[in-house]
C-alpha positions in Angstrom: -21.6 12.6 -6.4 -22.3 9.9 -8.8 -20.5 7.6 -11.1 -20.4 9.9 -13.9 -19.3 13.8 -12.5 -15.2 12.0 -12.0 -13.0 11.6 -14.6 -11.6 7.8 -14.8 -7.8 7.2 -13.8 -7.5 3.9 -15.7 -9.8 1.7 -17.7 -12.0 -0.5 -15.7 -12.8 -4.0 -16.8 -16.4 -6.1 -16.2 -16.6 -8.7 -14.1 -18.5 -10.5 -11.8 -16.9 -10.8 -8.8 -18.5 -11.6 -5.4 -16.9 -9.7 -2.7 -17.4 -9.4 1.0 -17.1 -5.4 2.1 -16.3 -4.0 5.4 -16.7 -0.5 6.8 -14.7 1.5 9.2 -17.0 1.2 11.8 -17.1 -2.8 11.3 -20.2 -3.0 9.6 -20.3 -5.7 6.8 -22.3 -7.0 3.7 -21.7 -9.3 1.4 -21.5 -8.0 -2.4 -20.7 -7.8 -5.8 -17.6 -6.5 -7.9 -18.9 -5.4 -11.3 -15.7 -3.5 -12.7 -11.7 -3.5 -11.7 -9.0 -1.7 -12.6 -5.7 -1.7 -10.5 -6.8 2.2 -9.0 -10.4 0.7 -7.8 -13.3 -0.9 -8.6 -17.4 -0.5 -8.3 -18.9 -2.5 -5.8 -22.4 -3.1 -5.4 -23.9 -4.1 -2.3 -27.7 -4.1 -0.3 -27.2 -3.9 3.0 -24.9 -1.1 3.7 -25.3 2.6 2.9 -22.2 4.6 2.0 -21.1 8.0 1.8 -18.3 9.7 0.0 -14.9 9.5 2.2 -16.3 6.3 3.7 -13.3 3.9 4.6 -13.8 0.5 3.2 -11.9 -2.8 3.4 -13.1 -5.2 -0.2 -12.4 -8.4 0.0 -12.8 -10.1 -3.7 -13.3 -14.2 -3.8 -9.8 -15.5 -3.3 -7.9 -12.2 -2.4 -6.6 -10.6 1.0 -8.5 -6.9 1.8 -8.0 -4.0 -0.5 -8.2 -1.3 1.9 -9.8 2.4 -0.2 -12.0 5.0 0.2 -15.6 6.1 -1.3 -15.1 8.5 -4.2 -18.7 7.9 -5.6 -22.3 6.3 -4.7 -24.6 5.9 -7.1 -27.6 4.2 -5.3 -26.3 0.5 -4.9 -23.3 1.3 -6.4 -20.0 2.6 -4.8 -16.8 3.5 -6.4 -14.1 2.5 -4.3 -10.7 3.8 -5.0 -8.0 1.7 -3.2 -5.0 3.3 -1.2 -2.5 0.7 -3.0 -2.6 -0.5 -6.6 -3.2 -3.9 -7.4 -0.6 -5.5 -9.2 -1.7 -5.3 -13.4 -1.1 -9.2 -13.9 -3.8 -9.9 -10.7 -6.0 -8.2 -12.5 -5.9 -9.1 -15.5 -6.2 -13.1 -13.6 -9.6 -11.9 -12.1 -10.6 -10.8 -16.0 -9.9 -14.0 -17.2 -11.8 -15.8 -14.1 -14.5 -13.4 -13.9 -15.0 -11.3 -16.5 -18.0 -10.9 -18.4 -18.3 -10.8 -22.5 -19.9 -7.9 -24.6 -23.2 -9.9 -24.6 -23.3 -10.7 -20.7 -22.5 -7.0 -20.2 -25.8 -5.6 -22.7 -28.1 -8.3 -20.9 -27.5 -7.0 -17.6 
């Protein structure tokens, strides 16, 4: 299942977040946080392969864990849906830090 066959719950915002992610079996890679909403986020990393229904712990620069599942993997992209919202003004924080403008997001 890829990016594209589910519906979106909320609107995601770009970003470029770095992000340390965890697996339920322990395994761990460093990656990259390219777009957050308070539902979830896609996460893209190298060194781990996921599945859907994976359990993952995300860990954005300068947050505690957001615990979630796999809903999607699109080659080294995931979509991660977290069990618990994150609270609207934290993430609108991160898309002030983080976040990427309209010509950062076409050059990538």
């Amino acid at each position: 299942m890829s990016r594209f066959d589910l519906p979106r719950q909320a609107s995601s915002r770009s970003v470029a977040l770095s992000a340390q992610c965890r697996t339920q079996n322990g395994l761990r890679d460093q990656g990259e946080i390219s777009d957050i909403s308070a539902q979830g986020c896609c996460l893209r990393v190298h060194g781990l392969f996921f599945r859907v229904g994976t359990r993952v712990v995300v860990r954005p620069e300068g947050l505690e864990g957001l615990t979630g599942i796999v809903r999607w993997v699109d080659g080294d992209f995931v979509g991660v849906e977290f069990d618990r919202l994150i609270y609207q003004p934290v993430v609108d924080h991160l898309v002030r830090t983080h976040g990427l403008t309209t010509v950062e997001r076409i050059g990538n």
